[in-house]
N, C-alpha and C positions, 0 to 999 in steps of 0.2 A: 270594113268588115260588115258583111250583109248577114251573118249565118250565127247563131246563139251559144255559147260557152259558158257552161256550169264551172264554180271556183267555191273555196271556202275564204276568206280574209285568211292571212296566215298573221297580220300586226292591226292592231289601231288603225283604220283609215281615215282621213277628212274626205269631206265629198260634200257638195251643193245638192242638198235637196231639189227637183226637176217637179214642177215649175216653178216652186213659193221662192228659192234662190235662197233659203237657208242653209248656213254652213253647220253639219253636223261632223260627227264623229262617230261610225262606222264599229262597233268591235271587233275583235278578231274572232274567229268560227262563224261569224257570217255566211251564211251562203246567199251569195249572189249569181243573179247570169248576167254576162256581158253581152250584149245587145248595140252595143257601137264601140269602135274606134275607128275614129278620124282623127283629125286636125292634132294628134298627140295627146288627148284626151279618151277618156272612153266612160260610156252610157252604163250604167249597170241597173238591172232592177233587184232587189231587197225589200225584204220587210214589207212589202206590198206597195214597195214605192217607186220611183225612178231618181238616181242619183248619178251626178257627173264627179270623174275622179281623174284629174289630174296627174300627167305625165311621173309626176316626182314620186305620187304613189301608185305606179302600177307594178312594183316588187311585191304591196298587198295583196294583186289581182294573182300573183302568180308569174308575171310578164315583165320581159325588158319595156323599157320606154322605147313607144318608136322614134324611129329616126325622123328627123325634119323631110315634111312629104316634096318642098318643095323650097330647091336652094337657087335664090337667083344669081343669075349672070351678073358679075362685079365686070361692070368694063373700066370705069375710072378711081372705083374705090370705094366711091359714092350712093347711095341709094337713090333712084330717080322713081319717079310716077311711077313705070310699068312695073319697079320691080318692089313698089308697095302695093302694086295689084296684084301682084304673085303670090304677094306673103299672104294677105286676108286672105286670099283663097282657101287659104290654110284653117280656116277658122269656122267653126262648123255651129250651129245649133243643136245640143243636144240630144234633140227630139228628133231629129229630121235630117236624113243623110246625103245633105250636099249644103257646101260653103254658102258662109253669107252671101257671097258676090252674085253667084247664079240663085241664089233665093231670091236677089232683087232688094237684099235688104242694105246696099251702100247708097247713098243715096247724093253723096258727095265727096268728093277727097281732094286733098292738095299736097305739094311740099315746095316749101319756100326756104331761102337760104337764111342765114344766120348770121350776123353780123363774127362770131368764130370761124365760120367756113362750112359750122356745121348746118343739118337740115333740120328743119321742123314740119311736121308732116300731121296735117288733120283730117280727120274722118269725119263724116256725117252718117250715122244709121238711124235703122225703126227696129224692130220685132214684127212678128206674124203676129202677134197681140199686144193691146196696150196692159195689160191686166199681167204679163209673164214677167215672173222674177227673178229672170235668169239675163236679163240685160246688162248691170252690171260683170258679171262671169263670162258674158260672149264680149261685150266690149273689152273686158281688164284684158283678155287673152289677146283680142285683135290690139291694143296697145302694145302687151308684151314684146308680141312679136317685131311690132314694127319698131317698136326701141333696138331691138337685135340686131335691126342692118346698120350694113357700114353708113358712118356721119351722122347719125339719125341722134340728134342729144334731146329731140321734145317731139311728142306726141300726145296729140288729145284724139280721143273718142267719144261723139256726143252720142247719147240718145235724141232721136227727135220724131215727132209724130204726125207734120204735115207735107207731105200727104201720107195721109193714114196708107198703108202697106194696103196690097191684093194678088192673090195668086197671079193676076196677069202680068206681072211684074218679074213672076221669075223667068229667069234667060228660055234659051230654048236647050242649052245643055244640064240644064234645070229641070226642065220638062222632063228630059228624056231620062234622066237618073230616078225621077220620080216615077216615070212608067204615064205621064199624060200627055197625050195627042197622038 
């Protein structure tokens, strides 16, 4: 959602302060506008601030929780490479409306099997800044998610910062959401 939506909190909301990555609590009669949702999350600004509010509370926005953006293709049961690229795609930056992937911020991923049968699946990411507090809350989500898929029993998500991140990085469908080139 590109386009801005006035709400009052109707309950208590939790929500990640945007960018210091502190977990507050939100009151009810708040007025907020909503200014993103992706990835099953959504952007709000309040109180003169920007805060990220998670799926489980968007009944405070007013709103159903969206539906998962993107469900992958089960061919064996199993979660493979592609369709853990599927999933982080799902996973957004707060600030900036398009996934980590085409920001350019994965920077390495695997899945390897499990002595159960199951997968374990790792991530390598950065941030658009080393200084943004919101890395924890973009990584826990892109975990989340990936714990979701079928066979998936272990997932880690590093932060890591060499090489330091640069717009030339993001994809060219990157680009194009962002409106450069």
């Amino acid at each position: 959602m590109h386009s801005v939506t006035s709400v009052t909190l109707s309950r208590d909301c939790n929500a990640v302060q945007i960018p210091a990555g502190n977990v507050v609590v939100l009151p009810a009669g708040t007025e907020a506008d909503i200014t993103q949702t992706l990835g099953g999350s959504y952007t709000i600004h309040a109180m003169g601030s920007l805060f990220r509010v998670n799926s489980a509370d968007a009944d405070a926005l007013g709103l159903q929780p969206e539906a998962r953006e993107v469900t992958p293709k089960i061919s064996d049961g199993v979660a493979d490479e592609a369709m853990v690229w599927e999933t982080i795609k799902t996973c957004y930056d707060p600030e900036i409306p398009v996934n980590i992937v085409d920001l350019g911020l994965v920077y390495d991923l695997g899945v390897t099997d499990l002595p159960s049968g199951g997968k374990k699946v790792f991530v390598k990411m950065t941030l658009t800044a080393p200084g943004c507090g919101m890395g924890a809350t973009i990584a826990g989500d892109a975990q989340q998610k990936i714990l979701m898929l079928p066979g998936v029993e272990d997932a880690s998500v590093e932060i890591v910062w060499d090489p330091p991140w640069h717009q030339s990085m993001i994809t060219a469908e990157g680009r194009r959401l962002l409106g450069i080139e």
